[in-house]
MARLUM-765217 format. One record per residue: x negated, y negated, z negated of N, C-alpha, C in turn. Coordinates in steps of 0.2 Angstrom, whole numbers, plus 2048, in hexadecimal, padded with zeros to 3 digits. Atoms other than C-alpha are relative to their C-alpha. Layout:
REM MARLUM-765217
XYZXYZXYZ;...
***
This chain:
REM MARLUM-765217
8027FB7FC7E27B078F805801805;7F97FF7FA7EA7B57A07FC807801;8017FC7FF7ED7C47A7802802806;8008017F57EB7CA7BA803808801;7FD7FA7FF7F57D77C17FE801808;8007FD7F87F27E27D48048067FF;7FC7F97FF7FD7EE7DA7FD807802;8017F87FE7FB8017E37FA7FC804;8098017FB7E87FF7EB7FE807802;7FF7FB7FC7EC8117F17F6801802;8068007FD7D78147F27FF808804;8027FB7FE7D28227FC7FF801808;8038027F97CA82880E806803804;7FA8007FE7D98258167FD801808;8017FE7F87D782E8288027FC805;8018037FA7DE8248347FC7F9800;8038057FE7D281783A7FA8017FA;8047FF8047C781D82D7F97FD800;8068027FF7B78188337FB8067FD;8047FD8027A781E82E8018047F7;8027FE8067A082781D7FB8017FF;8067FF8057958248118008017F9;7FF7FE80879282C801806802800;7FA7FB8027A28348028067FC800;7FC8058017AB8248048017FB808;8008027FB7B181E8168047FA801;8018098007B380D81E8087FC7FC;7FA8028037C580B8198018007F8;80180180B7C380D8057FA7FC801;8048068017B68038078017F97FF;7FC8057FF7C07F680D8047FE7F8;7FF8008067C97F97FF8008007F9;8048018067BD7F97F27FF7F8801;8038077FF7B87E77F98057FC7FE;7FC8058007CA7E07F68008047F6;8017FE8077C97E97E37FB7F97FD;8068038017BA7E17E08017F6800;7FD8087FE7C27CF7E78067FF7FA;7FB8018057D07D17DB7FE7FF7F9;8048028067C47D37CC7FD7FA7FF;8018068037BD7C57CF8017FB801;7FA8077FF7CB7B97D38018037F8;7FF8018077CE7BE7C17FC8007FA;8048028067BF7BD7BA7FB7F8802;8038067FE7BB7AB7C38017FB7FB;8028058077BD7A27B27FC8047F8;8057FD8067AF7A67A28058037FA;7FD7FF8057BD7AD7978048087FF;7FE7F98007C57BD790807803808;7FA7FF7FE7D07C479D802809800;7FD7FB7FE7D97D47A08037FF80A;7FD7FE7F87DC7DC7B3806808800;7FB7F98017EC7EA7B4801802808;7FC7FE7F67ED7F57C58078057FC;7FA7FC8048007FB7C1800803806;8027F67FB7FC80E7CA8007FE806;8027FE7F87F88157D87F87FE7FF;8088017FE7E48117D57FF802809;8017FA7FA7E28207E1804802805;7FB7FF7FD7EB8247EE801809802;7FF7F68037EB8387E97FD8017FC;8017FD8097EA8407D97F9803800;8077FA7FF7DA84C7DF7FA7F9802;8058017FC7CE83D7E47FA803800;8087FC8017BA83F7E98007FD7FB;8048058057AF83D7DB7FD7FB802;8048067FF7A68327E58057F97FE;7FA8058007B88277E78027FE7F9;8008028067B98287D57FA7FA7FC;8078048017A78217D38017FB802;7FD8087FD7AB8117DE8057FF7FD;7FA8018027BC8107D67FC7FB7FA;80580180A7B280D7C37FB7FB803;8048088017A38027CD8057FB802;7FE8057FB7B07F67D68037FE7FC;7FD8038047BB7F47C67FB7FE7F9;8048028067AD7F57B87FE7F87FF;8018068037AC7E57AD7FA7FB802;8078017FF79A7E27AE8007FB7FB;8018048087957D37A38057FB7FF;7FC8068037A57C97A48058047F9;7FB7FD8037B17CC797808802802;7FC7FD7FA7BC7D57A38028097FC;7FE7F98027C87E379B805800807;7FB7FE7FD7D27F07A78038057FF;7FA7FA8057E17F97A4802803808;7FE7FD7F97E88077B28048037FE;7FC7FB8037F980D7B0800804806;8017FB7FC7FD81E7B88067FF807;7FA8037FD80781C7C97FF807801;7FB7F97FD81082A7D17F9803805;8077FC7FA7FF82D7DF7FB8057FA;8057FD8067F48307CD8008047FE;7FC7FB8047FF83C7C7800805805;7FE7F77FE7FE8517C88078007FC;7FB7FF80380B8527BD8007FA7F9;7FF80280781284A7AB7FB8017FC;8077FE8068058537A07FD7FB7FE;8068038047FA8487967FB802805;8067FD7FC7EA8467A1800802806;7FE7FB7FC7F384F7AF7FC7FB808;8018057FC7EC83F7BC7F87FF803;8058027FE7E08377C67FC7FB7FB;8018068077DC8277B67F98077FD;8047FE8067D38367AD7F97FC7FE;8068018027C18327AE7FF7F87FF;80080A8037C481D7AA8038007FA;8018028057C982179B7FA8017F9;8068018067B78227947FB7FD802;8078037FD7B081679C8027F67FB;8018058027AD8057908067FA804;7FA8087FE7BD7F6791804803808;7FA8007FC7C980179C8038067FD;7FB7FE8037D7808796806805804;7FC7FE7FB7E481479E8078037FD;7F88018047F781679B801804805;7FC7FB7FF7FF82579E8088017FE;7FC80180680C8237938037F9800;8018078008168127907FD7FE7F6;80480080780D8097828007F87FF;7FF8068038107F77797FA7FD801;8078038028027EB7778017F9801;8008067FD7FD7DA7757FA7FF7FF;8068047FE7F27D077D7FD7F97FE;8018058027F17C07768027FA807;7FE8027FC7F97BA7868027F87FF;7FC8028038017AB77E8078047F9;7FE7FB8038077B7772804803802;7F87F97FA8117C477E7FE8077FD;8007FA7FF8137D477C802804807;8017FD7FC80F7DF789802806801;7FF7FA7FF8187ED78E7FD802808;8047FB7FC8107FB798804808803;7FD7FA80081A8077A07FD80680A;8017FD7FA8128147AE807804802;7FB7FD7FE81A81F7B98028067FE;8017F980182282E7B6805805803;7FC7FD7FA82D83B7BF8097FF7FC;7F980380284283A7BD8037FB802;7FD8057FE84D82E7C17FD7F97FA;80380680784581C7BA8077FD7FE;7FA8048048598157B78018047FA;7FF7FC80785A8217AA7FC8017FA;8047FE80984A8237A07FF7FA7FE;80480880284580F7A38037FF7FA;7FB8038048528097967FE8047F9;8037FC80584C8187887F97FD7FE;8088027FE83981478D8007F87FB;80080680483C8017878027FE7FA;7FC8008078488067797F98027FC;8047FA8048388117717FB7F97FF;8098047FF8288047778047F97FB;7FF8048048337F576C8018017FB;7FD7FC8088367FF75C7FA7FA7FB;80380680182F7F274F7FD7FB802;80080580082C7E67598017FA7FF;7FD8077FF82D7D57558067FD807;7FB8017FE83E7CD75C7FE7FA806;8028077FB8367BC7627F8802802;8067FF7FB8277B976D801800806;7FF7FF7F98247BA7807FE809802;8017FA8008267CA7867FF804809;8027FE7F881F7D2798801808800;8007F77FF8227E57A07FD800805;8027FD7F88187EB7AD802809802;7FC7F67FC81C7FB7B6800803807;8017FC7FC81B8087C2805801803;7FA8007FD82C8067CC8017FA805;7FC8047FB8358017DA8057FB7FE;7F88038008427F37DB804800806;7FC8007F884E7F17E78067FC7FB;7FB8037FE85C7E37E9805800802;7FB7FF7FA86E7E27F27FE801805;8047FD7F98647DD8027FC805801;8027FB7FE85A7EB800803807803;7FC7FA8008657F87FD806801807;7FC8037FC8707F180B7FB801807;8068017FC8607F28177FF806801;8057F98008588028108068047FB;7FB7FF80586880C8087FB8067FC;8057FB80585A81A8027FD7FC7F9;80080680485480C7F68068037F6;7FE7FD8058628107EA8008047FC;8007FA80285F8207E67FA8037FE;8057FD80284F8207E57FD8037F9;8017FC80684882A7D67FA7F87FB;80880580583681E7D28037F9801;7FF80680284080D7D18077FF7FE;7FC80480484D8017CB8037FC803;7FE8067FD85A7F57CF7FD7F87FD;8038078038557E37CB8067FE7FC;7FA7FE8038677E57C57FE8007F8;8017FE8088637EF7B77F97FF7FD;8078018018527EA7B68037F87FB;7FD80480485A7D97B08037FF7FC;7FC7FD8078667E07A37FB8007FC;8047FF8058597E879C7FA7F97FC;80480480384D7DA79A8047F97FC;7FA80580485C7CE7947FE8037F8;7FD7FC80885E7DB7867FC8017FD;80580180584D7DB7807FB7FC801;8048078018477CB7827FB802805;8057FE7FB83C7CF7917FF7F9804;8028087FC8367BD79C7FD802805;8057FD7F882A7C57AA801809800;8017FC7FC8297D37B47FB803804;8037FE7FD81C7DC7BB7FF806804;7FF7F67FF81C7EE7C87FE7FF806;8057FB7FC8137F87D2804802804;7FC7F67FC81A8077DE8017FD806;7FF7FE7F98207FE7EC7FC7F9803;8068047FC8157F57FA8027FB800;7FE8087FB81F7E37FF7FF7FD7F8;7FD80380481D7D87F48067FC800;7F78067FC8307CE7EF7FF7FD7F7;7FD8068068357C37E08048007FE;7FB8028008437C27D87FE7F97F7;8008038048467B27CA8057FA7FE;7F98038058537AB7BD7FB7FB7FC;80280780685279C7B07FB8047FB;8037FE80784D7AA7A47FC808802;8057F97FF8437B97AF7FE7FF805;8058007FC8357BA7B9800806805;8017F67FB8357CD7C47FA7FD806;8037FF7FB8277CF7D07FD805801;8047FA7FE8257DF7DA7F87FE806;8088047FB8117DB7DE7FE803804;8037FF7FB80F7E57EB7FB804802;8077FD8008007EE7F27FB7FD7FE;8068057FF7F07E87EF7FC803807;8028017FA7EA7F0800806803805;7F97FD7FF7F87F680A7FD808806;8037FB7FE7F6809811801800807;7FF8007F87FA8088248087FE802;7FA8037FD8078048318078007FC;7FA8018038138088268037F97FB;80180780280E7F881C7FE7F9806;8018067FB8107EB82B7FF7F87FB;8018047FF80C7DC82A7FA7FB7FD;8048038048017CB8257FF7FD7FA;8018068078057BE8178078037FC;7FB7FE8048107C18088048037FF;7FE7FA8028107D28057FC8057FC;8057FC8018007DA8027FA7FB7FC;8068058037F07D57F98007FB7FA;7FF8058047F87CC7E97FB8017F9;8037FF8077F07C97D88037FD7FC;7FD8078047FC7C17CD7FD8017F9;8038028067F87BB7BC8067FE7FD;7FC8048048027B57AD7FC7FD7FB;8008058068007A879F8037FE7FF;7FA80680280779B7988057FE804;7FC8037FB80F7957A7802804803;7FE7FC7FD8157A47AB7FD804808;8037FC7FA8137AF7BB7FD7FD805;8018057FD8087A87C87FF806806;8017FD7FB8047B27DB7F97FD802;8058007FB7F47B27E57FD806805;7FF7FA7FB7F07BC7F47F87FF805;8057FD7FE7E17C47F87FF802808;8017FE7FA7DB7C780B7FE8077FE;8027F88017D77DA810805803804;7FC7FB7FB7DD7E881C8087FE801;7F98007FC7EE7E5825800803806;7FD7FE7FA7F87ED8328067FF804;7FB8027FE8017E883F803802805;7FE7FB7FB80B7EF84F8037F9804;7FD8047F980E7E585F801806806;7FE7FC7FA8147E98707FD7FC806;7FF8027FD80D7DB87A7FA7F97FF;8048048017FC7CE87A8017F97FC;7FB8068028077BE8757FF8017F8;7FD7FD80880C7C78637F98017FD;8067FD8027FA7CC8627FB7FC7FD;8048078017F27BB8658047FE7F9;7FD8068058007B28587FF8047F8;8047FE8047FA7BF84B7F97FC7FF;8088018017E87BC84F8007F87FC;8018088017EB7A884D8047FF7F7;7FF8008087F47AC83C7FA8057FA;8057FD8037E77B88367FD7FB7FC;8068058047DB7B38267FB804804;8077FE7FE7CA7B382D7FC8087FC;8027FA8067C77C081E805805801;7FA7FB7FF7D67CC8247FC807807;8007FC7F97D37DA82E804804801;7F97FD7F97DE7E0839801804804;7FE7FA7FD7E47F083F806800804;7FC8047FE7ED7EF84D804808805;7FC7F97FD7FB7FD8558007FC807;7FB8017FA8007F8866803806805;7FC7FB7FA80D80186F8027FC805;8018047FA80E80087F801804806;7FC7FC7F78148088927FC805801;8087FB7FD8078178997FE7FD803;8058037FC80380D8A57FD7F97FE;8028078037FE7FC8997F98047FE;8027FD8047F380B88F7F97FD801;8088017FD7E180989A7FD7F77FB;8008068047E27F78968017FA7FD;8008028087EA7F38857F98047FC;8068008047DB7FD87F7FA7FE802;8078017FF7CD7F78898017F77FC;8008068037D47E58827FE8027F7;8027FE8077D57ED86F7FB8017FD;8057FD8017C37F48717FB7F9800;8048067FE7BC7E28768037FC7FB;8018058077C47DA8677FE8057FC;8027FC8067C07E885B7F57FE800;8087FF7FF7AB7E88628007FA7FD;8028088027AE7D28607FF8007FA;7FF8008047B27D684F8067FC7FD;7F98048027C47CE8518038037F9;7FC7FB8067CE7DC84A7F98067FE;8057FC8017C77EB840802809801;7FD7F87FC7D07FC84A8067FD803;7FA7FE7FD7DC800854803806805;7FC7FB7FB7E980D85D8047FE805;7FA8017FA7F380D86D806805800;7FA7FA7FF80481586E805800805;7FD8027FA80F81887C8068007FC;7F8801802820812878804805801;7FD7FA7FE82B81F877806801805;7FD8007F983881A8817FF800807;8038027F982D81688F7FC808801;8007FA80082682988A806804801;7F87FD7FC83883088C801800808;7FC8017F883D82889D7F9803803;8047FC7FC82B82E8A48018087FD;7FE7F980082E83F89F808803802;7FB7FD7FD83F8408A57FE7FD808;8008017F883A8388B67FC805801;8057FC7FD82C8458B88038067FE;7FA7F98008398538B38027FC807;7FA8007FA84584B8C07FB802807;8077FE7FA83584C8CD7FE808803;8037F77FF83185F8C9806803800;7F97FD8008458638C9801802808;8027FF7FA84285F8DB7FA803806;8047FB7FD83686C8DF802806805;8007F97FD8368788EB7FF8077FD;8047FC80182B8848E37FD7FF7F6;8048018078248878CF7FB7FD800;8058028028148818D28017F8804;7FD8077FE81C8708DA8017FC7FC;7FB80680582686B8CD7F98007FA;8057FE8058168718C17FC7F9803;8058047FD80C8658CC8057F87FF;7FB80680081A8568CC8017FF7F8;80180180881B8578B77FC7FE7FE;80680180380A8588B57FC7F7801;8018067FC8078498C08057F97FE;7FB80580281483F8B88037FF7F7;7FC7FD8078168438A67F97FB7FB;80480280480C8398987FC8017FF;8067FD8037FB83D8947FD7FB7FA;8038058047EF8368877FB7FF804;8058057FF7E182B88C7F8805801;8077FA8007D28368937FF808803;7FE7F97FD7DC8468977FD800806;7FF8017F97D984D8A9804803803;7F97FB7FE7EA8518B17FE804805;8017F67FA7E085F8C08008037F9;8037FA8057D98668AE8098037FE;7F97FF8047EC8668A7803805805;7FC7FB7F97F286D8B87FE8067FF;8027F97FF7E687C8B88008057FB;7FE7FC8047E98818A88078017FE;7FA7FD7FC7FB8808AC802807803;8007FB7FA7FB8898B97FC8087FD;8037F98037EF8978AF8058037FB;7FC7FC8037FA8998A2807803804;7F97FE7FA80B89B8AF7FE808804;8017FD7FC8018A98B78007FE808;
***
């Protein structure tokens, strides 16, 4: 038996670039119902029992729609394969600790899915592993984690192969050293202690949820993979290969990686950067594309964006004026109106020289200027 993991799939009608809506479900959860749907059955493309694990975050907030819940349960429902699914709770799922207190509630009565609020032992017949289950929960993880695994191995057997998955961050030297916030954070773990701990109770693999990149760490005797998003939520999540989109699996052979196409984002300043994406792009990726850019590039970086979006190159996009370049125009059009003779000079030299968005009409700005001024 193997078993497939995905990370945060964060679902929900996520505003920017939203698209349309139907049924209560707009084009962006759709998108990412369609890469769910692709992960089930990259795990269910062979005739045998498998299990699929999303470690938290199904949702991407505790309150979804019901309709959101509805497609949640059609796009991971079994149907006729012998397809079990297990949802531990991530930090998005979650109103509070309480029993029940999350978004998971209504999967747990629906035939062959199971939901973990709590961490909880099991085996799978994996190669005979035992399966530890640990969702998220609030408090500092370097201090429950370690209690949490002392409890879920109480009788267990001593030998055998043993697997965690979990609702937490890692972080490394390099990270910490990069991202010093990292250390401190509350919802993860050093790979550090994460290693101890798996030493010391025979632990082999690693599996975890929470944060979006996926990274790797691996010794003679541990496997760690934080798998990353399965869709990745907006710019904040840059880029295209070998971050987002995973589905790992274990078995016999241990941990294995695969990476699903589906929404990405990415941020250029300049055609070049934009093409050598485009030539890396999977044909199956679609691509959200920022560009920041001068006021004066604005007219046309968007009529170009608008003509690959209609081509069906990429699938949205925003323009943004670089803010440096937003600075130094606003202090030149200060410097301009400091040289006024008169109030309504220097109000006329601002207006004429100060950043606008795409559409505005700077007489209009002028005159209601000038009305508010008396």
């Amino acid at each position: 038996m193997t078993l497939y993991f995905v990370g945060d799939v964060h679902l929900g009608n996520h505003r920017t670039l939203g698209g349309s809506v139907v049924a209560g479900v707009n084009q962006r959860a759709q998108q990412t119902l369609n890469v769910i749907r692709a992960a089930k059955a990259h795990a269910c493309r062979h005739e045998e029992e498998t299990n699929l694990f999303v470690l938290g975050d199904l949702f991407d907030t505790s309150n979804p729609t019901p309709q959101l819940v509805t497609a949640a349960m059609e796009a991971l429902w079994p149907k006729s394969h012998p397809l079990s699914v297990h949802l531990l709770a991530g930090n998005h799922d979650l109103v509070s600790d309480e029993d029940g207190d999350h978004a998971l509630g209504p999967f747990v009565f629906v035939p062959r899915m199971d939901v973990y609020e709590a961490p909880c032992a099991r085996d799978f017949g994996a190669d005979e592993a035992t399966v530890l289950l640990v969702p998220y929960r609030s408090g500092h993880a370097k201090e429950w984690l370690p209690g949490a695994l002392v409890e879920l191995l109480k009788g267990y057997p001593s030998h055998g192969r043993r697997l965690l998955l979990l609702h937490l961050g890692i972080h490394d030297a390099a990270m910490r050293a990069a991202l010093p916030w990292t250390k401190d954070a509350a919802d993860a773990v050093s790979i550090e202690q994460l290693q101890d701990l798996c030493a010391a109770h025979g632990i082999e693999s690693v599996v975890a949820g929470n944060w979006h990149a996926r990274k790797r760490w691996r010794t003679s005797s541990l496997d760690v993979l934080q798998v990353g998003a399965l869709v990745p939520t907006g710019w904040d999540n840059p880029g295209l290969r070998g971050l987002y989109g995973t589905v790992a699996s274990f078995g016999p052979g241990g941990l294995s990686v695969y990476e699903l196409p589906g929404p990405r984002f990415v941020t250029v300043t300049e055609a070049g950067a934009l093409n050598n994406i485009l030539d890396e792009a999977d044909e199956q990726d679609l691509l959200y594309v920022r560009w920041k850019t001068a006021p004066s590039n604005v007219e046309g970086v968007t009529a170009h964006l608008r003509e690959l979006r209609e081509g069906g190159i990429i699938a949205g996009f925003t323009v943004q004026i670089e803010q440096e370049a937003l600075r130094a125009q606003a202090q030149a059009a200060s410097q301009r109106a400091r040289s006024a003779e008169t109030l309504q000079e220097a109000l006329a030299h601002y207006v004429a020289g100060v950043a606008l968005e795409e559409g505005i009409d700077r007489a209009e700005v002028l005159d209601r200027a000038r009305e508010y001024l008396g």
